[in-house]
N, C-alpha and C positions, 0 to 999 in steps of 0.2 A: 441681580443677586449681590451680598454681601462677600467679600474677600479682605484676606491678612496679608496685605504685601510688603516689600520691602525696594526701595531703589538706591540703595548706597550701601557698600561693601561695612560689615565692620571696622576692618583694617584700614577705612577711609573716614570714619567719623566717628565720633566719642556717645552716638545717641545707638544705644540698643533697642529703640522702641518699632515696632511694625507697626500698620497706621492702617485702617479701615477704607476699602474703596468699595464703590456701588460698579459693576460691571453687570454686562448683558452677560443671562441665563445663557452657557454653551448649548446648543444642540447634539443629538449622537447620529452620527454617519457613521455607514460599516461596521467590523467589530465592536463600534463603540457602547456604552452603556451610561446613563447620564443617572447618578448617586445622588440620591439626597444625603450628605455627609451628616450622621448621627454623634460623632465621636473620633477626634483623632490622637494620635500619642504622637512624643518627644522623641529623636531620635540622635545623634552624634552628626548622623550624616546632613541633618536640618544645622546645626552647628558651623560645618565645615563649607554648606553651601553660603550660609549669610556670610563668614565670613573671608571666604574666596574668591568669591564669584562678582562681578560689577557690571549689574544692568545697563544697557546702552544707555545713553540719554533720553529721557521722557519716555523710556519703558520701567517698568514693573514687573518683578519676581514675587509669585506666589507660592509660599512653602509648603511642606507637608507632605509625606510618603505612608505610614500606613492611618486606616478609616474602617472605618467600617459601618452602614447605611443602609439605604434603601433606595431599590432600582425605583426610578419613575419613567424612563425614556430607554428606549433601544436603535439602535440601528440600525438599517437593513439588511445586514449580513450574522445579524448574533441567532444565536441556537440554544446559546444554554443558559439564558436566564430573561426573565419576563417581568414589566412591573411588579412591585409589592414583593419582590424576593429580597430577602437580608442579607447581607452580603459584606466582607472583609477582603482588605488587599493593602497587598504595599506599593501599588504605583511606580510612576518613572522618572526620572530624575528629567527627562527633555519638554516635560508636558508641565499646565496649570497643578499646585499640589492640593492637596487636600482642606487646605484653612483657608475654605469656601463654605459658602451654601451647597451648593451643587458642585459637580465636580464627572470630566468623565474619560472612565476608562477603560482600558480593552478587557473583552471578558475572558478575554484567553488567560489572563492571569489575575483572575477572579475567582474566588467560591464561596459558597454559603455559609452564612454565620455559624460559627457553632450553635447548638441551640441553647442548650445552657448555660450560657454567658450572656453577661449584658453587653450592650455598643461599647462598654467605654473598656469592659475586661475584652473583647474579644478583639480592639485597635491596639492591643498591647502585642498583639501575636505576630502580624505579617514578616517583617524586616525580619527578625531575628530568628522565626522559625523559621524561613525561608533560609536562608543564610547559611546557620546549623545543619539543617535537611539538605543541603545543594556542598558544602562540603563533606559531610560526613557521607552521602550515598554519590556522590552524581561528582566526584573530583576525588576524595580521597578511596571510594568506589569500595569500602569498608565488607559491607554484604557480599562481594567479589571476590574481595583481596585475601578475608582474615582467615584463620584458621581459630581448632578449640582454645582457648584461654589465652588468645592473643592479647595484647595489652593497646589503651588505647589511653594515650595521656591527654588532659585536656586542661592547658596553662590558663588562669583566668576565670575557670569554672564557676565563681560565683557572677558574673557579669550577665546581661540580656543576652546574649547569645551564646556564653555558655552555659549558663541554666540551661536553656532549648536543649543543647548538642547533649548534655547531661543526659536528662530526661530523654532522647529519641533515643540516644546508642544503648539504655537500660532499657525502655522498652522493644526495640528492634533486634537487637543484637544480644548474641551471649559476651562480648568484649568483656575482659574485665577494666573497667573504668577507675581511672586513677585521677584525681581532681586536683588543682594548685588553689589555693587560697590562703588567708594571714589570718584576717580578725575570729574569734573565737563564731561568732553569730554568721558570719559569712562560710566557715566550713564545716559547723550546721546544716546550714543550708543545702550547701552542696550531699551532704550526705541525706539530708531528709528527700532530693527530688533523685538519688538512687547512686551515688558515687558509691563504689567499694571503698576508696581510700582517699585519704585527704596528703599533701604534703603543702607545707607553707613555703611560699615564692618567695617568699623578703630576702632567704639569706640565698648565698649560690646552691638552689635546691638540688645541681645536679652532684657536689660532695654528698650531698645529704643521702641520694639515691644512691651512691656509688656506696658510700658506707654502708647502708641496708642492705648490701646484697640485692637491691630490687629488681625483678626480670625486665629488660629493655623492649621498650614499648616498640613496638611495628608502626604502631601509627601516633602522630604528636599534632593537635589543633592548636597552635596558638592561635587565642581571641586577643592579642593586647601585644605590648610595648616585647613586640619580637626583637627590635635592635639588641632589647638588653638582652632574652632570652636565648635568641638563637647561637652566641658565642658555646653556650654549656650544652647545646642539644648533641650536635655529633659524637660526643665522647658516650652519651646515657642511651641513646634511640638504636635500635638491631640493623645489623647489614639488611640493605634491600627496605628500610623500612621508608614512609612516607609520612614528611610533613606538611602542615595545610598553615596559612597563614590568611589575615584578614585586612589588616591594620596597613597605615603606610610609612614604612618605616625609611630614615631618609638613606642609609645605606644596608645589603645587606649581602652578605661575605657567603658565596655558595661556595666556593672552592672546598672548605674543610668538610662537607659533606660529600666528596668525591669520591673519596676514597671506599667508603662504606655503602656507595651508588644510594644512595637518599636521593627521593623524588621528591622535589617542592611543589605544589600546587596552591594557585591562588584560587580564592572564590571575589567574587562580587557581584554581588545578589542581581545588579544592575545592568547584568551582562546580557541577557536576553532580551529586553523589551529595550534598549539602545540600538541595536544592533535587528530586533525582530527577527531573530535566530528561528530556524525551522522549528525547531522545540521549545518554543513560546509558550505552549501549553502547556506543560510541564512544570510550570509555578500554580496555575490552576490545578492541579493533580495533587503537588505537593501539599496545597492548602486545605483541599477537601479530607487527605489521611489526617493532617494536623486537625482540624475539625473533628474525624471521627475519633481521634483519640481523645480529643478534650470530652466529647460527652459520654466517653465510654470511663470514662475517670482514672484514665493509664497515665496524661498529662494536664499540666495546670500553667495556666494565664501564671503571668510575673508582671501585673500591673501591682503597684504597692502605693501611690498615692492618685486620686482620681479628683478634678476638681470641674466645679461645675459651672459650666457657663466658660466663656472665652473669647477676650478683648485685647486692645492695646498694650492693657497691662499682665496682662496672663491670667486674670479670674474677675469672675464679676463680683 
């Protein structure tokens, strides 16, 4: 089969180009399920792999985390899915990625296409709903924790994973959802996939709260450049209340949240299938709700540009 790989760190050479290898079709053993890769997307953490990571000598790194395809092969231990089923996932960061032919995964964190979406809208979903969905239910434990018109802030709101986090805590949740964004079309946005309220991040938005009178939020998802945010959260966020953070920030100062007992929690979507955590399945689960909500028409894909075909160069 055909693959997109890469054998030099960007941080180690001035050529950004991946480069086409012929490698033997993998086989599925066990959990595994062997994908004809239909369709993949771009993602930050493809970014952060080319450019940190340095293949040994005269090996090769193949990228790419979410796809979405069609089963051809199974392996002897799978249950829940059979050739010819369409299928969407975000993959693992220690295995072959996705910008392959073929490509194969466990189906524990596998589920079926949505159906009304195409491969290339429905490879825009994995990571970031995943991500969204595992902090806001499964870390910040939101359906648990919250009470009536708790406030749920959500810094970044216009980005791939806070769209998602958007759109699930308004359809999931009664939370009232308060969104960060700047440009006029970006908190739009945020309002058209269900924010209640917009505030804009540029300036120090937590004077800006304080001056509104605004109720302090219980719960706060930083999706982004939390170094800068997290100095203003403690003074704006309710005693007892909980923040989730995503990004890697190179320092980050818990102490002032002491005082007001603030619980940090981290997500990384990556955390289960690294590790092959008991509850492995449980991204398969999450996938199949994000499914039923796309064809029930409660959520919508955030692919916005789709291009066809894909080479050396990025498009054919």
């Amino acid at each position: 089969m055909r693959a997109f790989a890469f054998d030099t760190a960007l941080f180690q050479s001035s050529s950004t180009q991946l480069y086409a290898v012929k490698i033997p079709t993998p086989q599925p053993t066990g959990y595994d399920l062997l994908v004809e890769v239909h369709a993949v997307s771009v993602n930050p953490v493809d970014l952060k792999i080319r450019s940190g990571i340095q293949p040994s000598p005269g090996e090769q790194r193949i990228l790419g985390f979410d796809a979405a395809g069609v089963v051809v092969a199974v392996g002897e231990s799978c249950t829940l899915f059979q050739p010819g089923d369409a299928v969407y996932y975000a993959g693992a960061m220690q295995r072959p990625g996705s910008n392959a032919e073929f490509q194969l995964v466990d189906e524990r964190i596998v589920a079926r296409k949505p159906q009304s979406l195409s491969f290339a809208e429905a490879a825009s979903l994995p990571l970031t709903a995943l991500t969204a969905y595992e902090m806001l239910f499964d870390r910040l434990q939101i359906q648990q924790r919250s009470q009536h018109n708790d406030q749920l802030l959500i810094i970044g709101a216009a980005g791939g994973v806070g769209s998602m986090a958007v759109q699930l805590a308004r359809r999931l949740t009664d939370l009232h959802i308060i969104a960060t964004a700047s440009r006029p079309e970006s908190q739009a946005w945020c309002l058209e996939l269900g924010a209640h309220m917009i505030v804009d991040h540029t300036p120090a938005f937590s004077e800006t709260w304080i001056s509104q009178s605004l109720a302090q939020p219980n719960f706060v998802f930083c999706t982004t450049h939390s170094e800068t945010y997290a100095p203003q959260l403690p003074a704006l966020m309710a005693p007892q209340g909980h923040l989730g953070l995503i990004d890697d920030p190179q320092i980050f100062d818990i102490i002032p949240f002491k005082q007001k007992s603030i619980s940090i929690h981290w997500e990384f979507m990556f955390t289960r299938t690294m590790y092959t955590t008991p509850d492995i399945q449980r991204q398969q689960t999450i996938l199949s709700e994000v499914a039923a909500l796309v064809d029930e028409g409660k959520i919508r894909h955030t692919a916005t540009r789709i291009i066809e075909g894909f080479n050396e160069s990025g498009s054919s």
